[in-house]
MARLUM-105733 format. One record per residue (C-alpha): x, z, y; residue in three letters; residue number from 1. Coordinates in steps of 0.05 Angstrom, whole numbers, m for minus. Layout:
BEGIN
       u       w       v  res    n
       X       Z       Y  ALA  NUM
...
***
This chain:
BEGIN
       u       w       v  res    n
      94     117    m297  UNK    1
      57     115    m365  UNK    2
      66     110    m432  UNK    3
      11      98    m498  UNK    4
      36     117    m554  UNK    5
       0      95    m625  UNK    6
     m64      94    m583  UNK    7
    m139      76    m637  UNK    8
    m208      75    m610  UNK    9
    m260      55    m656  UNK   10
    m337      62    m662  UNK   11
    m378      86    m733  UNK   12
    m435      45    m749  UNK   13
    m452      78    m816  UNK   14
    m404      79    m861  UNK   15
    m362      16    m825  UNK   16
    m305      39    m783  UNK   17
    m300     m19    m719  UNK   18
    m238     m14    m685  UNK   19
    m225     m23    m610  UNK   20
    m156     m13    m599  UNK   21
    m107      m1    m660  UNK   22
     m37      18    m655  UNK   23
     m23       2    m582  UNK   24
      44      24    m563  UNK   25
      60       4    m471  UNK   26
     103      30    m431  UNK   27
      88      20    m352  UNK   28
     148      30    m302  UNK   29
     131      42    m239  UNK   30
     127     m13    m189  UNK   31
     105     m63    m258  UNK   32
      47    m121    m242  UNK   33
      25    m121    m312  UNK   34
     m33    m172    m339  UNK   35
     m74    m168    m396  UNK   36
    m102    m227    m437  UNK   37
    m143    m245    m502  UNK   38
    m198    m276    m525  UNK   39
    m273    m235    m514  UNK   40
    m271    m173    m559  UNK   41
    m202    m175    m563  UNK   42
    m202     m99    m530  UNK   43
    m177    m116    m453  UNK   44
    m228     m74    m415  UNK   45
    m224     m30    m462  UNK   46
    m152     m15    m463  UNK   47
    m164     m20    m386  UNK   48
    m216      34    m384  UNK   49
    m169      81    m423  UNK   50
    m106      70    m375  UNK   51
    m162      84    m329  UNK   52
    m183     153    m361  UNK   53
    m257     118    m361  UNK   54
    m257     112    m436  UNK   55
    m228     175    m491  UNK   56
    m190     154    m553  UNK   57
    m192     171    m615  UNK   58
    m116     171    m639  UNK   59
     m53     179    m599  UNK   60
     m23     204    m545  UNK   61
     m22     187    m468  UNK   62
      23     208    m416  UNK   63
       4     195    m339  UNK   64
      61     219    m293  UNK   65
      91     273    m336  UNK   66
      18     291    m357  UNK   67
     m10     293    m421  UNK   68
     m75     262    m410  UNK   69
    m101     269    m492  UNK   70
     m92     345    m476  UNK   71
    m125     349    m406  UNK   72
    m201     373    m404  UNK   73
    m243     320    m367  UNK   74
    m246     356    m306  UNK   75
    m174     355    m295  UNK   76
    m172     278    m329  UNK   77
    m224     261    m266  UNK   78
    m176     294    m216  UNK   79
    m123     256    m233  UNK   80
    m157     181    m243  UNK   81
    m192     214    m165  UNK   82
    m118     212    m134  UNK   83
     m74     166    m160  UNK   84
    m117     110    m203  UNK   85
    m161      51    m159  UNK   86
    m205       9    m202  UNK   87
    m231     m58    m187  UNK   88
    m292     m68    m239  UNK   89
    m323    m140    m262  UNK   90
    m390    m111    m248  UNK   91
    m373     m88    m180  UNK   92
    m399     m17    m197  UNK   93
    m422      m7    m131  UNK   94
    m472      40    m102  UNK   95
    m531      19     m89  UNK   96
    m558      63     m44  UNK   97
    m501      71       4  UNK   98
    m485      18      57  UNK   99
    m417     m21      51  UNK  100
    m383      23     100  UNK  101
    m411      88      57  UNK  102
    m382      44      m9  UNK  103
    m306      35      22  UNK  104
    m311     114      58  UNK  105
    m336     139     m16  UNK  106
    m262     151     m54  UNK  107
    m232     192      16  UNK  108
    m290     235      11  UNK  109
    m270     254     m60  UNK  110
    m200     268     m26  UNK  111
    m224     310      35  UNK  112
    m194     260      81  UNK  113
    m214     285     153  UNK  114
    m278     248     181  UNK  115
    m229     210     247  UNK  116
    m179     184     189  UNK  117
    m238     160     143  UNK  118
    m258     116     206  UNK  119
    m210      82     222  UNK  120
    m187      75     150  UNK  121
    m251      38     140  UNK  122
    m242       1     202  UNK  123
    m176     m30     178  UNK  124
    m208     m49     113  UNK  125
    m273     m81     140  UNK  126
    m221    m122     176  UNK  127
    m168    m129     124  UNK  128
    m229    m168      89  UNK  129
    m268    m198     143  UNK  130
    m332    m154     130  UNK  131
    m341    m119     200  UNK  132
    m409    m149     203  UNK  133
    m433    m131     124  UNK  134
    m418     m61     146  UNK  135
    m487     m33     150  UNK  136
    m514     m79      90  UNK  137
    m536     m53      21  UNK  138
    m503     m80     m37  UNK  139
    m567    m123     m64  UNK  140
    m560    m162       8  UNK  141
    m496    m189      m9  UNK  142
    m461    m242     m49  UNK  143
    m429    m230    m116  UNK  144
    m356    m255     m80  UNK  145
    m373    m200     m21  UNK  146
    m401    m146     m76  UNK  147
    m336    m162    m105  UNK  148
    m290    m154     m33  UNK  149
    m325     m89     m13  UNK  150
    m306     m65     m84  UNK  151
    m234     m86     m69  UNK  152
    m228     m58      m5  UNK  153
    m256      10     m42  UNK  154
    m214      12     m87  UNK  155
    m148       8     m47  UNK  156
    m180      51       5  UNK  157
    m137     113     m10  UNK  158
     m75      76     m26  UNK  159
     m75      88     m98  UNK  160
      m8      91    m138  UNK  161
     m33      48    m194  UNK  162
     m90     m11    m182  UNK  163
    m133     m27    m241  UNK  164
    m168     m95    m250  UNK  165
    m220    m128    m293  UNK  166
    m221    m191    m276  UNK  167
    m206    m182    m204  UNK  168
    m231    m253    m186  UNK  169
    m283    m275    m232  UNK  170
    m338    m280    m182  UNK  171
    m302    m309    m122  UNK  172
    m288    m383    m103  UNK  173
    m221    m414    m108  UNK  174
    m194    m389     m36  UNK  175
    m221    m321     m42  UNK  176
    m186    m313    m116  UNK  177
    m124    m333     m95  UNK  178
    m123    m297     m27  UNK  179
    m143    m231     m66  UNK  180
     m84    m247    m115  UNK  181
     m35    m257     m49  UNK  182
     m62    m196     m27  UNK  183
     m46    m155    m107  UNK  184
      26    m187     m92  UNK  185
      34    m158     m31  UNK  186
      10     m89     m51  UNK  187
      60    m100    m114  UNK  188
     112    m110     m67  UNK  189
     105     m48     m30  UNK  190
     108      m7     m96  UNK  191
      38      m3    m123  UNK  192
      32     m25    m195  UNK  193
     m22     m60    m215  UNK  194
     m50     m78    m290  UNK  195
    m110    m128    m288  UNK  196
    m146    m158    m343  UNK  197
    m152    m235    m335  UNK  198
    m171    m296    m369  UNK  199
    m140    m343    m322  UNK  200
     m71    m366    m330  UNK  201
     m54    m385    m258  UNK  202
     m74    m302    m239  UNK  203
     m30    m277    m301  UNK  204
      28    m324    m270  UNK  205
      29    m269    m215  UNK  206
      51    m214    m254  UNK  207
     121    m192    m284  UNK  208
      97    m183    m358  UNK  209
      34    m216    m388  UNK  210
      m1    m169    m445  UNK  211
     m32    m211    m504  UNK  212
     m86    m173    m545  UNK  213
    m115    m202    m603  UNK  214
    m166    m158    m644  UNK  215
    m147     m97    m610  UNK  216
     m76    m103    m627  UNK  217
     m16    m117    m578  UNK  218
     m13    m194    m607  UNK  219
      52    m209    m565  UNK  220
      88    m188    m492  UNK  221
     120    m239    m456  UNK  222
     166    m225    m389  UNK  223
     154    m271    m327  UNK  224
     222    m289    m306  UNK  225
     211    m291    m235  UNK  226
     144    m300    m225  UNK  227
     157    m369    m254  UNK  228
      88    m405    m282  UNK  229
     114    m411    m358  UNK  230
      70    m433    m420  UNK  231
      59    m373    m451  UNK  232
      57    m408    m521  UNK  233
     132    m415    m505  UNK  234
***
């Protein structure tokens, strides 16, 4: 599905060169449940954000379903990240000004879905997540957890081929996490692959191959042999 190949980002600050990401070489097959883990800074959500398209690079080469995305102008980088890439952010990254319905509806606008399907693909979210009655709220009138279930239900909305998450349950309780996680199994079972940055060990257990970064360079991978929970100091 994709591939980075010798990927660097790093930032100037005078004459000192920081780097983000150095070297990273990953290969994603599609159908992979991939998670990423590190200590803070170690470059996870920023890797994330350039599997994403969110983020450039500086070095390297990226290739999204036969595209070459380090040769595609933004426009056409957009289009692509607009049909086949759903993001769940940390931060929500929700609009403020729309309602939660207009939130969910937003990505099948951007795909000229008809106005019928768009309802009643909200309609089956609202329910998939038990937020019929948030449906007309703003964002600022809900709870981080529900901030973070409309943002969910948003971004699997138009069925993406590849799910993105930064720390997908970071600001929900203990059942919402791990229904969320049942739910990114599911959807991994019907064929969507999913990479999500995570600092918890029990939500890394659900994936195929866990990621280790450490100072912006692939530290380690380590295969999940059956979804079995395994130290991964093994």
């Amino acid at each position: 599905m994709l591939e980075l190949r010798h990927i660097y980002k790093w930032v100037n600050t005078g004459n000192n060169r920081t780097f983000l990401l150095k070297d990273i070489n990953l290969e994603v097959k599609e159908g992979e449940f991939i998670s990423i883990m590190g200590p803070s800074g170690s470059g996870k959500s920023t890797l994330l954000n350039v599997i994403g398209m969110l983020d450039e690079f500086n070095e390297g080469e990226y290739q999204f379903l036969h595209e070459s995305v380090h040769k595609l102008k933004e426009k056409q980088r957009s289009t692509l990240y607009k049909q086949y890439i759903g993001f769940v952010f940390q931060a929500y990254h929700l609009i403020d000004e729309l309602t939660v319905y207009e939130n969910i509806e937003t990505p099948l606008i951007y795909q000229n879905v008809k106005s019928s399907e768009r309802k009643a693909m909200v309609a089956d979210m609202l329910d998939r997540f038990n937020i019929v009655g948030k449906k007309d709220l703003f964002p600022t009138q809900l709870s981080g957890g529900q901030q973070q279930l409309v943002g969910i239900a948003r971004a699997l909305i138009a069925k993406p081929k590849l799910l993105l998450a930064d720390e997908p349950t970071g600001n929900l309780n203990s059942k919402q996490g791990e229904e969320i996680m049942d739910l990114f199994r599911q959807l991994n079972d019907e064929g969507v692959t999913i990479i999500q940055v995570t600092h918890s060990e029990k939500n890394a257990s659900y994936g195929k191959r866990v990621i280790h970064l450490l100072d912006g360079m692939i530290e380690k991978k380590v295969e999940m042999a059956g979804q079995v929970r395994r130290n991964f100091n093994d």
